[in-house]
One Martini backbone bead per residue (centre of mass of N, CA, C, O) as a GRO file, in nm:
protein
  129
    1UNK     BB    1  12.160  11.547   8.689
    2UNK     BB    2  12.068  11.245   8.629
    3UNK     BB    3  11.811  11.237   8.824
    4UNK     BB    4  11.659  11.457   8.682
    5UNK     BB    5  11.629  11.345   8.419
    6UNK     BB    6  11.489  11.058   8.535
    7UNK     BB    7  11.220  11.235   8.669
    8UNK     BB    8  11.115  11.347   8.410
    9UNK     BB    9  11.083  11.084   8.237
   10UNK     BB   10  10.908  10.936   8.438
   11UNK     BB   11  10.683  11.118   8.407
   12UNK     BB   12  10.642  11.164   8.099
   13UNK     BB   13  10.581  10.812   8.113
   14UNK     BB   14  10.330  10.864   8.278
   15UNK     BB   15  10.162  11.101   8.101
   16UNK     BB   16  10.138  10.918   7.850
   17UNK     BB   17  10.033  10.640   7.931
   18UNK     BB   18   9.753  10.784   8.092
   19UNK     BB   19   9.691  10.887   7.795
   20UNK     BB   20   9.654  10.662   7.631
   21UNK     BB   21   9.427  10.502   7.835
   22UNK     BB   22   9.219  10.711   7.779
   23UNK     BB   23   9.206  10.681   7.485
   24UNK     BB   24   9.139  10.365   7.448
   25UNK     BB   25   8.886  10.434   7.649
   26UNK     BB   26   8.732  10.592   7.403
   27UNK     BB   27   8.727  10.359   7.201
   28UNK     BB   28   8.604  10.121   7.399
   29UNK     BB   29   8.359  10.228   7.513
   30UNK     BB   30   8.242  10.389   7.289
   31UNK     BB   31   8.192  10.149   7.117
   32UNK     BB   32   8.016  10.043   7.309
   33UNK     BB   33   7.794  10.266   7.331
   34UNK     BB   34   7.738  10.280   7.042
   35UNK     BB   35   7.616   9.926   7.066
   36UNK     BB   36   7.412  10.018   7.273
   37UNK     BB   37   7.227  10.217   7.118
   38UNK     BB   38   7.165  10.094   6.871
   39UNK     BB   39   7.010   9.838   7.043
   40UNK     BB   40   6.806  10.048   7.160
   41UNK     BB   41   6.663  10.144   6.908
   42UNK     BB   42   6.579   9.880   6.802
   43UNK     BB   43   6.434   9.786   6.994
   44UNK     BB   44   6.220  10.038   6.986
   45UNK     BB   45   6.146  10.009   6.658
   46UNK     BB   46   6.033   9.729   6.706
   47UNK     BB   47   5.830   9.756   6.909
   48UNK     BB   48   5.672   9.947   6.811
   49UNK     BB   49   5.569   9.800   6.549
   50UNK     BB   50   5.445   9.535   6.741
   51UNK     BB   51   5.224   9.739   6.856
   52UNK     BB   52   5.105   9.842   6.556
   53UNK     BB   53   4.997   9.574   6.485
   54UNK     BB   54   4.841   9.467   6.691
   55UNK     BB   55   4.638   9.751   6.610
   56UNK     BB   56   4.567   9.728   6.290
   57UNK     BB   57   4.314   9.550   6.222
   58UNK     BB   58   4.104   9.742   6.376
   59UNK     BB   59   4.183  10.021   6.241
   60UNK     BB   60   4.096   9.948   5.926
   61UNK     BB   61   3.820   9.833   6.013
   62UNK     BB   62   3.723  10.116   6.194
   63UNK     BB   63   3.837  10.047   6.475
   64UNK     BB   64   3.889  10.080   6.819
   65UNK     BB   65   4.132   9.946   7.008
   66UNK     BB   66   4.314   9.787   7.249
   67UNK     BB   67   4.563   9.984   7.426
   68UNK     BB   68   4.646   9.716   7.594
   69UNK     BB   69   4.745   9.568   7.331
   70UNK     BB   70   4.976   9.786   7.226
   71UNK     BB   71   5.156   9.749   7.472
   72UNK     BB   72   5.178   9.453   7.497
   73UNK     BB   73   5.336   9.411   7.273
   74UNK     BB   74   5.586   9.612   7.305
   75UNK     BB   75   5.657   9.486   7.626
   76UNK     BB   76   5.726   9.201   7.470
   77UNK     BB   77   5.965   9.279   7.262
   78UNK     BB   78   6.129   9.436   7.495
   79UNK     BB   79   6.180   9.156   7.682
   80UNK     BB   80   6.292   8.964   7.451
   81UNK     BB   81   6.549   9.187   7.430
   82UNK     BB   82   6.649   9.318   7.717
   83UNK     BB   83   6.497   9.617   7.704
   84UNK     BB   84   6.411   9.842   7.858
   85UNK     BB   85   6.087  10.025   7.906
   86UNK     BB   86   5.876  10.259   7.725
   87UNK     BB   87   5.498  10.282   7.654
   88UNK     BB   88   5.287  10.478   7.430
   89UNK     BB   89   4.998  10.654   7.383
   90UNK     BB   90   4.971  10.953   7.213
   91UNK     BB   91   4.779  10.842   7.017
   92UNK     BB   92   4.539  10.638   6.859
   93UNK     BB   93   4.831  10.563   6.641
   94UNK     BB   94   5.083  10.579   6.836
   95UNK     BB   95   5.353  10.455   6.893
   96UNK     BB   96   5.558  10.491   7.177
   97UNK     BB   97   5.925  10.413   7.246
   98UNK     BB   98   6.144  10.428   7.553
   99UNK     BB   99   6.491  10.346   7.598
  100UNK     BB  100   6.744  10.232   7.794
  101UNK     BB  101   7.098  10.182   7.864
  102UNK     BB  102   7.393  10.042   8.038
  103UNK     BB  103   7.762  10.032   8.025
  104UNK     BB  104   8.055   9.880   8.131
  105UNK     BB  105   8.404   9.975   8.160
  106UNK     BB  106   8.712   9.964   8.145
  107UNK     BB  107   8.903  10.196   8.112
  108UNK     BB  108   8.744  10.465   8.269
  109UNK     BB  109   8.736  10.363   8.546
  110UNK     BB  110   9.056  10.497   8.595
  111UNK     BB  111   8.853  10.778   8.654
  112UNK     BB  112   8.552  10.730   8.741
  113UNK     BB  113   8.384  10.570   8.465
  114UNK     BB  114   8.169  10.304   8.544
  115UNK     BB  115   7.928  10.416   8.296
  116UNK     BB  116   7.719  10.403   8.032
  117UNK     BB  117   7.461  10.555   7.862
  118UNK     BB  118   7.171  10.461   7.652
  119UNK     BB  119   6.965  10.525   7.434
  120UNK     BB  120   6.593  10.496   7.253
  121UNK     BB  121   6.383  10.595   6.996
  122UNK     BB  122   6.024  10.524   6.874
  123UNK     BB  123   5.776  10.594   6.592
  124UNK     BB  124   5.454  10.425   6.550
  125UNK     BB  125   5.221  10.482   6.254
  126UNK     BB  126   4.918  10.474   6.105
  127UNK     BB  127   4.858  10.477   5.748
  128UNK     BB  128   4.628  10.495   5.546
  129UNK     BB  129   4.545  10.446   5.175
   0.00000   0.00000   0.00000
């Protein structure tokens, strides 16, 4: 009877401790998840602001930018940060910029999850006053 009872105790302390680490796993994989969400977002709202400064000055004045400093400027900001990224000009004021990035995990990698994706994404417009 004590065989039966000791295997019983260490199954229940085999699916604890490996529910413990899967718990440990959401918590430390997601915190990482979750600063590089953050990190990806602020790319992608510094990249936009970048390329609408760079094509301030022309449309303040009246002029209509040249599409290409617009991007080059967003794209030049998203390297410097080591952030890929998308950077589109949805109308002639708008710059959108959208980030990917993923992180690997320490512990979810037990279970076959071994990277988490974050992405983040930002529109900046000018708007004279």
């Amino acid at each position: 009877m004590s065989d039966e009872r000791g295997a019983s105790v260490s199954v229940f302390v085999a699916v604890v401790v490996f529910a413990l680490l899967i718990a440990a796993g959401l918590v430390v994989d997601g915190g990482r998840q979750s600063a590089a969400q953050r990190a990806a977002q602020v790319a992608a709202a510094d990249a936009a602001r970048a390329g609408q400064d760079a094509c301030a000055a022309a449309r303040v004045a009246g002029r209509a930018p040249a599409p290409a400093v617009c991007v080059q400027a967003a794209q030049a900001r998203l390297a410097a940060a080591g952030m890929p990224g998308l950077v589109v000009l949805s109308d002639p004021v708008t710059v959108r910029v959208e980030t990917a990035t993923s992180v690997p995990t320490v512990f979810l990698s037990l279970i076959g999850i071994n990277s988490l994706r974050a992405s983040g994404s930002a529109e900046a417009q000018l708007v004279a006053r």
